[in-house]
N, C-alpha and C positions, 0 to 999 in steps of 0.2 A: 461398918461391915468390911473386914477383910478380902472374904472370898465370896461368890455368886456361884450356886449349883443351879442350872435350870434342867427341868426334866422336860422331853417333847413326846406326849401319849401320842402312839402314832400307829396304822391298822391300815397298811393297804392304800395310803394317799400321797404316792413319795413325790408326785410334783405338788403337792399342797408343804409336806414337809418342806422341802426346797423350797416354797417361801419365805413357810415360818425361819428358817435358818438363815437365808438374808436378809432377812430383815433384824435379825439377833446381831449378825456381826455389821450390818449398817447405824443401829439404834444404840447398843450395848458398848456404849464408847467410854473409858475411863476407870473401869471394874477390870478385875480382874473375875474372870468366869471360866465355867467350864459348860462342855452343852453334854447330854446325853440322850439319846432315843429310848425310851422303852418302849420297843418292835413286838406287839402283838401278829402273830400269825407271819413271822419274820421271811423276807424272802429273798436271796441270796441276791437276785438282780436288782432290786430295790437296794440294799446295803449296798449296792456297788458302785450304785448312781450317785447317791447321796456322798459316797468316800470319794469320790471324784474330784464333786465339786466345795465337797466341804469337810478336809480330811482331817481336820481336828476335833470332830464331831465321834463319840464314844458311842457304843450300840449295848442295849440291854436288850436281848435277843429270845423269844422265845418261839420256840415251833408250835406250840396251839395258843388261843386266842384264852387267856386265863382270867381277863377282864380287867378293867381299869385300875381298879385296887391294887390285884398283884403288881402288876406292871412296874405302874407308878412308884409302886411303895419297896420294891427291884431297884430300881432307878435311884431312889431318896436314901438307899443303903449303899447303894455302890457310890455317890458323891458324900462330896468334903466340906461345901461351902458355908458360913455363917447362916446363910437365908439360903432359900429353894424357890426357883421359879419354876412351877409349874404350870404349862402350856399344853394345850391339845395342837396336833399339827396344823389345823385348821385357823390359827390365829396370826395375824401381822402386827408384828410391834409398831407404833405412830411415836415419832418425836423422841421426846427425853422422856417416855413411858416408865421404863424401870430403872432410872437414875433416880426420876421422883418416889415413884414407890419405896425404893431403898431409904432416901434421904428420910421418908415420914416414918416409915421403924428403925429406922437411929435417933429420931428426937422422940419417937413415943414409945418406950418399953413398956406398958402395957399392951401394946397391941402385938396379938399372933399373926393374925392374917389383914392383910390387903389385896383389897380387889381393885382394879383399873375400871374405866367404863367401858364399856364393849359398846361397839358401832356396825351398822354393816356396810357394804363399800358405796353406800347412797350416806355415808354419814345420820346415819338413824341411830338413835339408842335403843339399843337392845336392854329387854330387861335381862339385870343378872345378880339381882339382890334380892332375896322373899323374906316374908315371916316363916316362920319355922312351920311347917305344911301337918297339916292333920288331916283325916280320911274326908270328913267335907271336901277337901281342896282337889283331891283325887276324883272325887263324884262328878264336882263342877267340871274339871278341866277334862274328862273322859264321857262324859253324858251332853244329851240335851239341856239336862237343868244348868248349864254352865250359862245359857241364853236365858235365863228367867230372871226375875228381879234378885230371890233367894241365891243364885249363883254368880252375879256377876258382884255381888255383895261379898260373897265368899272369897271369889278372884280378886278384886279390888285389895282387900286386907291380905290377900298372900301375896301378890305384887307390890304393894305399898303403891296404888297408884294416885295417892294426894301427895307424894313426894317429889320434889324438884330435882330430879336425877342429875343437877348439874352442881349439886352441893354437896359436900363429904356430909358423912353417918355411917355409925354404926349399925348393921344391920345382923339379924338373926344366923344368914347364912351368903356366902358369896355361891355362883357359880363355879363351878373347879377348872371351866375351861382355861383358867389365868389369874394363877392368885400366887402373891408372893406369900412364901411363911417363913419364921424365923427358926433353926434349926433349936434355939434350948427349946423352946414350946413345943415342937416335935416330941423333943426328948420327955417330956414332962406328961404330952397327953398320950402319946402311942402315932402310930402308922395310920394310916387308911384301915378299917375295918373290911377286911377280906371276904366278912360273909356276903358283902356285896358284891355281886360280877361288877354292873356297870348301873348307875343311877342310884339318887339317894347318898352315895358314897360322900359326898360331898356335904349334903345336909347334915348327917350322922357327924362328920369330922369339925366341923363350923359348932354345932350344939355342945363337942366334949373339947371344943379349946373355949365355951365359954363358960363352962361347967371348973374348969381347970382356972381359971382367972384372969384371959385372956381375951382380950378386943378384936373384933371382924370389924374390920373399917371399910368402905369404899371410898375412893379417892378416884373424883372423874376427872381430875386436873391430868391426871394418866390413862393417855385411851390406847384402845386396839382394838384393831380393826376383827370381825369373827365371819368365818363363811357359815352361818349355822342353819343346820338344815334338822330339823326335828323327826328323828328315823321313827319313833314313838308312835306318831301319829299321824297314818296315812288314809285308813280307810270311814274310820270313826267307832266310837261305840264298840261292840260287841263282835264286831267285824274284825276291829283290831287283833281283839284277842283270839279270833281263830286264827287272822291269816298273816300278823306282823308279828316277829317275835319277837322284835324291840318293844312292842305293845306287852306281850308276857311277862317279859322281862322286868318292866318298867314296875307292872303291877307286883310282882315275886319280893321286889326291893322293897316296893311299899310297904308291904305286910312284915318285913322283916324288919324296918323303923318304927312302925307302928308295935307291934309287939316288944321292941325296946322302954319306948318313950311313952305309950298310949296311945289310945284312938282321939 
């Protein structure tokens, strides 16, 4: 890998950004990189704080909030590098995180994407790998029946939870909070699917780099750290869907992967 493009989705969290970004140029030692923002809901004071303390830092700027897709996929047009580190601001790089990752797609050209392990800062693994999610999985993980025998049978098989999350696999789909991809594979399957605001985006793109001929690997020998706070789901149930709109939101995606792929 010649050159490292990292993209940082960012929306309104500029002292979270200011992590993610020291911890880039504490971690990202030996590459040649570049970093970019792609600034949903961009705000002048925020870009200012950030240019301050981190003035090599590029801004992909928009005034309304267009959704993860755009953004990002803004961001992976305007860099140059061999591979793309895509990061939400909410993440801290740990260690020699994406030296390793880099090093594993130069010795594996089948693989498109790598996922690191995600932790939270109690060092817990987070899940961030699924089987590829069908309308069951939505029922369990938004209903009551997620607590029944029939649902936690459902969730177990969409989490992979018989797997030792401390050994590489390949898996169906990574989360997009921090996945390295390789810029020909980009080239080969397309962008982020736009019809997605935010959610699902990630699943859809993971399905057509493996449709394309390309490996989703995780590798937890590469961790980072994730602040994650699940906007989706606060009230529960049908509650959600009145009064969250990351709850509407969530569901709108779903139907629009489902209507791609099947129920």
């Amino acid at each position: 890998m010649n050159k490292l493009s990292i993209i940082i989705s960012h929306h309104n969290t500029p002292e979270l950004l200011n992590l993610c970004i020291k911890s880039i140029e504490e971690t990202v030692k030996g590459l040649d990189y570049e970093v970019f923002v792609a600034d949903s809901e961009s705000k002048e004071d925020n870009r200012n704080f950030i240019k301050e303390k981190h003035p090599e830092v590029k801004f992909v700027a928009f005034r309304k909030n267009l959704g993860y897709s755009k953004t990002v996929n803004a961001g992976i047009k305007a860099s140059e590098g061999d591979c793309v580190l895509i990061l939400n601001a909410d993440i801290i790089i740990l260690g020699n995180a994406v030296s390793e990752m880099a090093d594993f797609m130069d010795e594996n050209p089948k693989v498109g994407i790598v996922a690191p392990q995600l932790v939270d800062f109690t060092n817990n693994i987070q899940a961030s790998c699924f089987s590829n999610p069908n309308f069951k999985t939505v029922i369990a993980r938004r209903t009551f029946l997620g607590k029944t025998k029939w649902g936690k049978m459902v969730l177990d098989k969409f989490t992979m939870a018989d797997w030792d999350k401390n050994s590489n696999r390949e898996v169906d789909w990574a989360q997009g909070s921090a996945i390295l991809v390789r810029r020909e594979a980009i080239e080969k399957v397309g962008l982020f699917d736009e019809e997605f605001f935010m959610y699902f985006d990630d699943a859809d793109w993971c399905r057509r780099f493996w449709q394309k001929g390309y490996k989703v690997v995780y590798l937890p020998s590469a961790k980072m750290a994730h602040y994650y706070h699940r906007s989706s789901k606060k009230f529960g149930a049908i509650f959600d869907l009145i009064f969250n709109k990351y709850a509407r939101t969530h569901i709108i995606s779903a139907i629009k992967y489902f209507k791609k792929y099947g129920f």
